[in-house]
Every structure is written in C-alpha cells, then in structure tokens.
N, C-alpha and C positions, 0 to 999 in steps of 0.2 A: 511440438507444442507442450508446454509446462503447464502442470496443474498444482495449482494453490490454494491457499486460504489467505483471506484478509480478514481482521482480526481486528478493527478500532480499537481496542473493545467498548461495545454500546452496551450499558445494563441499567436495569431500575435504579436511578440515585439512593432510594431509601430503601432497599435491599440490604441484606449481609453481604459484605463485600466476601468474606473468605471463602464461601461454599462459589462463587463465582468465580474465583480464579481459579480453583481447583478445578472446575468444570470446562473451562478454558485450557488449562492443562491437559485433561483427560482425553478435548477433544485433539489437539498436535498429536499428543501420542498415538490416539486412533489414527490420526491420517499418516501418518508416518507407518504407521504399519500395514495402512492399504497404497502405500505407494507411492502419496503427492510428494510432489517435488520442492515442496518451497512452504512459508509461513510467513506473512508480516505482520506486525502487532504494532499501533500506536504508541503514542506518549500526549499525555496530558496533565497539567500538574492541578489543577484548579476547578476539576470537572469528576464528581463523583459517580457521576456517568458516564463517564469517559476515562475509568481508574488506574492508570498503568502511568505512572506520573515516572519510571523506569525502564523501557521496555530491553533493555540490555540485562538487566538483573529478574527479571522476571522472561526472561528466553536463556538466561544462564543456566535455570534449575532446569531447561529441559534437555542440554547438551548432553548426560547421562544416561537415560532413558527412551533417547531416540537415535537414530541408526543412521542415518542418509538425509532425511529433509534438512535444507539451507532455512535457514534460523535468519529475518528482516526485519530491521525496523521500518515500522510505514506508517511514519515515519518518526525521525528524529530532528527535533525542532531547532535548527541552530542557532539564531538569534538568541535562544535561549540556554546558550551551553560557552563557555572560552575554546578554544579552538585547542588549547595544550589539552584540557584535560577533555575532550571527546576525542583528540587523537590515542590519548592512552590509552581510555574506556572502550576505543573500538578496536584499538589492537589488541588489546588483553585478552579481548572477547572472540576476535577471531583466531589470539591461538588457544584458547580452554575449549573454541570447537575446532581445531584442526581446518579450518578453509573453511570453514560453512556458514558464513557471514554474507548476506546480503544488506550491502548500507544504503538505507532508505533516508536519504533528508529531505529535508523540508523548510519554507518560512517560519512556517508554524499558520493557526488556523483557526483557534480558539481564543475570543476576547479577551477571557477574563485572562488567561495567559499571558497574554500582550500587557493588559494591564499591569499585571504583576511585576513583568520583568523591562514596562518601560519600552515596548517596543510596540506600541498602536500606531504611533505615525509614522512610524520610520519606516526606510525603505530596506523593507526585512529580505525583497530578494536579493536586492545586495551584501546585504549582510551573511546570507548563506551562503554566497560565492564566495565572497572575501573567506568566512569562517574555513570551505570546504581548502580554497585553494591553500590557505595554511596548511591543514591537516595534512595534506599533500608534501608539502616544502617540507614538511617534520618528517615524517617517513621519507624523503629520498636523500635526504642531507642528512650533518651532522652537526656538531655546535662547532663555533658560535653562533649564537641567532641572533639578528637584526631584522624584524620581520614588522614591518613598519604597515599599517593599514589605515582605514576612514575611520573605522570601529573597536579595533584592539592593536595592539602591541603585542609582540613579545620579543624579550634582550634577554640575551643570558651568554654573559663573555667573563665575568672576570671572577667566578667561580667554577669553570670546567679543568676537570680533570680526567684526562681521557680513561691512565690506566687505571682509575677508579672507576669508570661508566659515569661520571659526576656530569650534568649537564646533558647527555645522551637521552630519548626516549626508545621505547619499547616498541618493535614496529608491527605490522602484520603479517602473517604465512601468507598470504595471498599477494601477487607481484604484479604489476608494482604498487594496489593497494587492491581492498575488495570493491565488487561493483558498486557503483553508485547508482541509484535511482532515484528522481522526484516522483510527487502525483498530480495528476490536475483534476479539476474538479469545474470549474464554470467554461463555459465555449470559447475557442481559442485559448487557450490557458496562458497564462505569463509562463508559467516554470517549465511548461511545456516549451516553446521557444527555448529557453535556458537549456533543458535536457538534450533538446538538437544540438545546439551552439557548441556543447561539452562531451557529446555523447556519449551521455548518459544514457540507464534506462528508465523508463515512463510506465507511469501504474495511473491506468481510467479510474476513476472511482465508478460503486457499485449504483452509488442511489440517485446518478442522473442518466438521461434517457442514453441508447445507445448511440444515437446520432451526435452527441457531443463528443464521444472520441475519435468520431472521423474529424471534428475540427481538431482533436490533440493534435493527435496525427499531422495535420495537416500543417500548422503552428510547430511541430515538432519537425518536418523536412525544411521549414521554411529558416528555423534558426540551423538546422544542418548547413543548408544553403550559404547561410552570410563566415559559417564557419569554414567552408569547401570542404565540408566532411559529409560522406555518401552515410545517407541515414540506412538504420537494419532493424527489420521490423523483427528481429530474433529478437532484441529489446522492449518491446513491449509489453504490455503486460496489462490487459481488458479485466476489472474485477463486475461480476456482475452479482446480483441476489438471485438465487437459485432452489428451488425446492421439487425433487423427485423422489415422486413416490411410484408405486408399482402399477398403477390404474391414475389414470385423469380424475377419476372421480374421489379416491381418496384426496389426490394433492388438495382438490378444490374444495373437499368436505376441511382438511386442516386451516385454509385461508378462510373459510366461513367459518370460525370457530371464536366467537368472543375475545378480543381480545389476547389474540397470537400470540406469536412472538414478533413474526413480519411484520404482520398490524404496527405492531407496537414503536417498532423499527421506526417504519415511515410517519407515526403519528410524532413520534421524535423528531423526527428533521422537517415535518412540515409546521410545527410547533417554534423550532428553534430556526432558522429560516425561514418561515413566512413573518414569525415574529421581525424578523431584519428588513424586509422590506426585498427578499433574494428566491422566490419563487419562481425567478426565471431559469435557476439551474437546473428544476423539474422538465421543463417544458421544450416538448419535440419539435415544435415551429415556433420561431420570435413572437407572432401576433397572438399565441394562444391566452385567452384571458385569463388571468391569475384563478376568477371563480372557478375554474374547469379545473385546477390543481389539489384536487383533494386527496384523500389518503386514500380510499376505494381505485378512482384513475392512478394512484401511483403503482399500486398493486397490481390493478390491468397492465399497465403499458410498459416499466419498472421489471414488475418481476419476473422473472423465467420458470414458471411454474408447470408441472403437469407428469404425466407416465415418460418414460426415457425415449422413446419416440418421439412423442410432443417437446420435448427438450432440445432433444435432438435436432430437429426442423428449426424450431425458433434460434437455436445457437448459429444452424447452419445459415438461416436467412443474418441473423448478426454479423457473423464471418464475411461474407459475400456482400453484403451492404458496407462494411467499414473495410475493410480488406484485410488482408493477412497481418495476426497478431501472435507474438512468441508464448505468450502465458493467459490461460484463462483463472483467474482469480474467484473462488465461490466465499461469496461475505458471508460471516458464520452469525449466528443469531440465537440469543439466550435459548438455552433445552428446553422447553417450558415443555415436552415429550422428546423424549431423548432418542424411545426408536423409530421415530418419525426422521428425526434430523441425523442420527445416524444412518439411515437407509438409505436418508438421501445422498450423502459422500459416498456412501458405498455403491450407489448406483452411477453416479456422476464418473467416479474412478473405472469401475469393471463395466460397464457397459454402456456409456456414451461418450466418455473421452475416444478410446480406440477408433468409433469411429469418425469422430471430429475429426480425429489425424489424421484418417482413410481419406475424409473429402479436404483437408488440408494440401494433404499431400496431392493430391489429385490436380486442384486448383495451379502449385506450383510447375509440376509436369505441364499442365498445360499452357501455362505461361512461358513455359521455357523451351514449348512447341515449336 
C-alpha cells in the first residue's frame, strides 16, 4: 500500500501567497525523506485559495531536492490546456524527473475556471478523453498529424522534416506513457466510470465521507466491466484528512483550538459547497438533512483524528468497510503549528502505515485462502 500526500492546495485567499508555497515545499521535502511514496498537487487558475494555477512548474522546483517520491498532478485540468502543448509540458516533466511523474487529469472542478476558459456547459468529461487520448496518439506516433476531434485539431504535414526533428514532439521516459489517474468526489462518480472504462488510476478525495468511495469503486468495476478489463485495486488511491498526535487527548485538544487549520479546511468547503446547493457530498446516508452537515459533524465523522492506535482502528475499520485500496493519501493542511502537523506525517509514516500493511496483507492472504 502507497502512502501519500494530497495537496489542493487550500490556503487563506488573503494571506501572503509566497511564505505558503514555500511551506508547501518544505512539507514534500519532509515527506520524501520520511519515505512517502507519491505527492499530488492541484491546479487552479482563478482561485487564490486554491493557488497553483501550474502544478507542473511548481513540482519542477522540487525534482532536485527530493530523492524517490513520484511527483502528481491531482489534478490537471484538461478542458483547460490543447492537447499538443500538455503533451510537451508532461513529457518535459517526466524526463527532468527521470520517471517520476504521476499524470493526474481531470475535467476540471472549479466555476470560475470554467467560466474563464468557456467550459461550464460543455461536456468537459469528454473533452478530457478526447484531450488525454491525443496526448496519447502524440507519444506513440510520429508526424504527419491529422488528428481530427469534437473539441480540437491538430495538422501538421507540410512543414515536417524529419532529419531536422521539425514536426516531431518530445515524448516521456515512462512507456508507453506515465500513469494516468482521475479523482472523484460526489457518489458514483462520472470520472470514476471513465477510470475503469480506461484503467486508469482513481484518487477518493479527502473531504467526503468514506462510504462514498465504496461507491467509486463500485462505478469504477462497473466501467471496467463495459470495457472487459478486470479492474486492480493496486490503482487506487483513498485520500483521507488525518491528524496524529502522540495521545487522543493532545489530537482532540488541536481540533478544539479556535480556529485550526482543519476547522478551517472544512469551514471552506462547507462555505463553498453549501453555498451551491452540493452538501450532499458531505453526507454518509442520502436522507441525512443538510441541517446535520456542519463543520463540527464534518470533523467528527470526516476526520481521522486521534494517538496512532486510534488511527490505526478507524483506518482499519475504513480498509475493511470499503475494501482493499493501493494508496492511502493524507490531505495536507495549512502549518498554522508546524510540530503538531509534522508529528503527525511522521507518525502516520513510522508507526501506523506498517501496520495497515500488516492487516492489508493479512486480509489478502486470507482472501486467497
């Protein structure tokens, strides 16, 4: 099982943007040197709270600095990009990190985005099939191109020249492209579907209950299914919000604490989604009344909070309710006490992953009883 970071990045709009990315940075580095395996960082172009309007150039700066963790967009918005130039962009990237590129796309998921770039009504999951399957065609061909689609074009014939590279793209070290993965986020997921269909790999998001990734899942065998491709939960990838501290009572003195950074988290997406009229992505049964959805109940029910023991159980009860998932994802959340949140990765890495694996592994043995 893979351990990760997911990484929106969520921060105060009317903050200093610089001392935030840097802390953003500081924290990869840290985790890359306790171990985790993997990193995905957003993209958003129109959301100062959501600042990473690049997340390729901003995972570029840390291909130097860090040793082993695979470097992910989660995602990259393609509706929002031409299919030529995010094929460059991603192979450029996958070779200045030697393979360590995990390609996270997406519809995209953010209004004012869609606004911007003219993509609110349109059918963006199409458009990121179309866009991805190009990217594809570019990396395994060569020119001429005639690549004819619903949403783009791209020709390029009567300017190639081979012994020049003239008309050729740049392709990736990873063969025959790096992985791809979407995320879902509302029950049954559309993209979810899609990711089976393709198989793909699938990222739960963090800040809805855990019972809606059993529907991923479930949405995800089911477009397996229509594709006759045996789905592989090593593809998976469950992100949840996570805070351990050394004692139940510290974790729960941090989440009593005015104004968090958890808190803060949740008062964010209950703010910006309740605002929409979408408080059902919260919610662990269909009937439960939107009143019951506060940001106190998200933090009960939502977080994973407590000593590594207590983590431990609730992850295991997780594991065992949804079923076997390849990557646990921990959503990272402003320092607002840096050794609080460092403790917590450091404890999450050395002393509760191992033995999530223990009962991982145990589950599959037994299954193969």
């Amino acid at each position: 099982m893979h351990l990760g970071l997911f990484l929106m990045p969520l921060h105060d709009p009317d903050a200093p943007l610089a001392p935030k990315l840097r802390e953003d940075r500081e924290c990869i580095i840290y985790l890359d040197q306790l171990g985790y395996d993997e990193v995905w960082v957003g993209e958003h172009c129109t959301a100062t709270s959501e600042p990473i309007p690049d997340p390729l150039q901003f995972l570029a700066t840390l291909i130097p600095v860090t040793r082993h963790i695979r470097l992910g967009t989660g995602v990259t918005n393609l509706p929002q990009h031409h299919p030529l130039q995010y094929a460059c962009n991603a192979a450029l990237f996958d070779l200045l990190s030697e393979g360590r590129f995990n390609m996270g796309i997406g519809p995209g998921g953010l209004g004012s985005d869609m606004e911007v770039y003219g993509t609110l009504t349109s059918d963006r999951n199409a458009m990121m099939v179309e866009a991805i399957d190009m990217v594809h065609k570019l990396w395994a061909g060569e020119p001429p191109w005639d690549l004819q689609g619903q949403f783009w074009n791209i020709q390029l014939q009567k300017t190639v020249n081979m012994s020049l590279g003239h008309g050729r793209v740049i392709k990736p070290v990873q063969k025959p492209y790096p992985p791809v993965f979407t995320t879902a986020m509302s029950p049954k997921s559309g993209p979810a579907g899609i990711a089976g269909e393709r198989g793909w790999g699938l990222i739960s998001a963090n800040f809805m209950p855990y019972v809606n990734g059993r529907t991923h899942w479930q949405t995800y065998c089911e477009g397996a299914a229509r594709a006759g491709l045996k789905p592989d939960r090593s593809k998976w990838r469950l992100a949840r919000t996570i805070l351990i501290a050394d004692t139940d009572e510290q974790a729960r003195a941090y989440l009593q604490r005015p104004g968090n950074s958890v808190w803060w988290y949740y008062d964010y997406f209950h703010r910006n989604l309740g605002g929409r009229g979408m408080l059902g992505i919260f919610k662990s049964r269909p009937e439960q009344p939107d009143s019951e959805i506060t940001v106190q109940w998200m933090l009960d029910d939502i977080v994973v909070s407590g000593s590594p023991s207590t983590v431990l159980d609730r992850l295991v009860h997780i594991f065992d309710e949804v079923g076997p998932f390849g990557g646990l994802l921990a959503a990272k959340k402003d320092w607002d006490d840096p050794a609080i949140h460092k403790r917590s990765y450091q404890l999450l890495a050395e002393t509760v992953m191992p033995r999530l694996r223990q009962h991982a592994a145990s589950r599959a043995l037994s299954a193969a009883a």
